[in-house]
N, C-alpha and C positions, 0 to 999 in steps of 0.2 A: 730731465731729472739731474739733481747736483750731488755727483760722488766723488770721496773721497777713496783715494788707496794707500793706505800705510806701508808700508813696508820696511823689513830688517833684511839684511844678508852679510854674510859671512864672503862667499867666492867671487859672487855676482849672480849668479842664477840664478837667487829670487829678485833679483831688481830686476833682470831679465824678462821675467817673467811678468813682476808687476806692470814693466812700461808697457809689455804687451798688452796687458788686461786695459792700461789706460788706450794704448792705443784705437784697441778695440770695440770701447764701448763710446769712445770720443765719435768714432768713425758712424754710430749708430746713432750720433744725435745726441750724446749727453756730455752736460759740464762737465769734466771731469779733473781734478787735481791729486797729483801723483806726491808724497813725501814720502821721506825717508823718519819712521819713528822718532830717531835721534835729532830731528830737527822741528821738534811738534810743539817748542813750548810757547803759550797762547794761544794757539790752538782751540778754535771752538766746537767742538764737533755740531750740535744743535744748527750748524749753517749749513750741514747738507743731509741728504735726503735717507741715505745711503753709506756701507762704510765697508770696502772689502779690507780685509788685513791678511798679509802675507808673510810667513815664516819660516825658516828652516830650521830642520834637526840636525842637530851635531850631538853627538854623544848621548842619546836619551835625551834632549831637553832642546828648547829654543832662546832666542838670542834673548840677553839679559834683557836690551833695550826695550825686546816686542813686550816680555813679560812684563818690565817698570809701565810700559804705557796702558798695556791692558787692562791692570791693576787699578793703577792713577784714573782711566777715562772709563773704569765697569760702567759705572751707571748709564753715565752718555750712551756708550755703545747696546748697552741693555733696553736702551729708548728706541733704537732703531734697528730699519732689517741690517742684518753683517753677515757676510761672506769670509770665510776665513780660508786661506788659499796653503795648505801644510804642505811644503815642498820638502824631500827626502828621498834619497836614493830607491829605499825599501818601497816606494808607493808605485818602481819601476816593474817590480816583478811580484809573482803569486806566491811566498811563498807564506803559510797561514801563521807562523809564529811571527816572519817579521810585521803583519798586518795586526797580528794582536800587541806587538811593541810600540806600535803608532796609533792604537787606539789606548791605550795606555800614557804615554805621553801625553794625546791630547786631554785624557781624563785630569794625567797631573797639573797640567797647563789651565783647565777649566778653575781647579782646587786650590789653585797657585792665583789665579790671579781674580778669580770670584765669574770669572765674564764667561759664559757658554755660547759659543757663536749660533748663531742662525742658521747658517748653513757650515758645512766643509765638506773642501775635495781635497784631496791627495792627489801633491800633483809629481810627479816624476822629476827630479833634478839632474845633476851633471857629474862630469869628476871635471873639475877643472883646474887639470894638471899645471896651466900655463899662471895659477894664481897660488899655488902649494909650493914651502919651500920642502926641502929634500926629503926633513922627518916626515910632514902629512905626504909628500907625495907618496913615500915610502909603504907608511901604512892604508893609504887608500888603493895601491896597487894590492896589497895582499887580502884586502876587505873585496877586492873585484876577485880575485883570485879563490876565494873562497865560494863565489858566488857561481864560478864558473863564467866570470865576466872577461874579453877578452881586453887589451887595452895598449894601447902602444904609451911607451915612457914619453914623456912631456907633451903629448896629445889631448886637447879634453873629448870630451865623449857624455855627445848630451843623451836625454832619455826622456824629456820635456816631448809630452802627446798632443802639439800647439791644437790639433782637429779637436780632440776631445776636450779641452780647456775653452776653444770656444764655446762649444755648448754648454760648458757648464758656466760661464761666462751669460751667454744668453736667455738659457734655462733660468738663471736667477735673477737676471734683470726684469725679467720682463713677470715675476714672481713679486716685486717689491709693489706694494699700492702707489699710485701716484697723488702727488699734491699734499701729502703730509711730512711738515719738518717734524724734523727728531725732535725730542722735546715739547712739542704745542700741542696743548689741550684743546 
């Protein structure tokens, strides 16, 4: 099967993440090609089978970029299966308002750009102190702090459940029909 993986990030730990996903699904036998949104233009989706797209939350919302392409390539994406991979702090822990803020987002996100993914997981992110200058560092130390999160000052501290993102990595691959492109009647 020939898949693509989009991906936006802000620290690094959705690119992280997505090379993972490519790595992972390469390893299991599929073409797989890894970009970065911001580098999509000609871009034909219709060429692969498959489309995971990968995102993070900053502030209630995801990067300008994931949203201009979601937008621009609805339809395409709407043609075929897609995995939609919501990486955010809040998808680390239980607590039920912050999972009603991230199903929220994603409704805005869905409203925002027309495209309803096919699947999503929430997948756990990082603080990655070693990418923050002083101000985010500052406030991401007191957002851990609030959380009752422990944290050493310019240390990151993942929260990325690589076990569980397989399977949900494998769970949906092996979910997509084979032998039909995106687009063909």
């Amino acid at each position: 099967m020939h898949l693509i993986i989009l991906y936006a990030t802000t620290d690094g730990q959705t690119r992280k993440i997505a090379r993972f996903a490519a790595d992972r699904l390469a390893r299991k036998g599929h073409a797989v090609e890894l970009l970065n949104v911001e580098d999509t233009e000609g871009l034909d989706l219709a060429c692969f089978d498959a489309a995971i797209l990968a995102g993070s939350l900053h502030a209630g919302g995801y990067q300008k970029s994931l949203r201009r392409f979601a937008t621009r390539t609805c339809d395409a994406l709407k043609a075929m299966p897609t995995l939609f991979l919501s990486v955010s702090l809040s998808a680390a822990g239980n607590d039920p308002e912050d999972w009603k803020g991230l199903a929220l987002c994603l409704e805005e996100f869905a409203e925002e750009t027309g495209w309803v993914p096919g699947r999503v997981e929430h997948v756990a992110g990082a603080f990655r102190f070693s990418e923050y200058d002083f101000f985010r560092s500052w406030a991401m130390r007191r957002i851990a702090d609030q959380k009752g999160e422990v944290v050493e000052a310019g240390k990151d501290k993942e929260y990325t459940d690589w076990p569980a993102l397989v399977l949900a990595l494998d769970s949906w691959v092996a979910s997509v029909p084979q032998g039909v492109k995106a687009g063909a009647a």
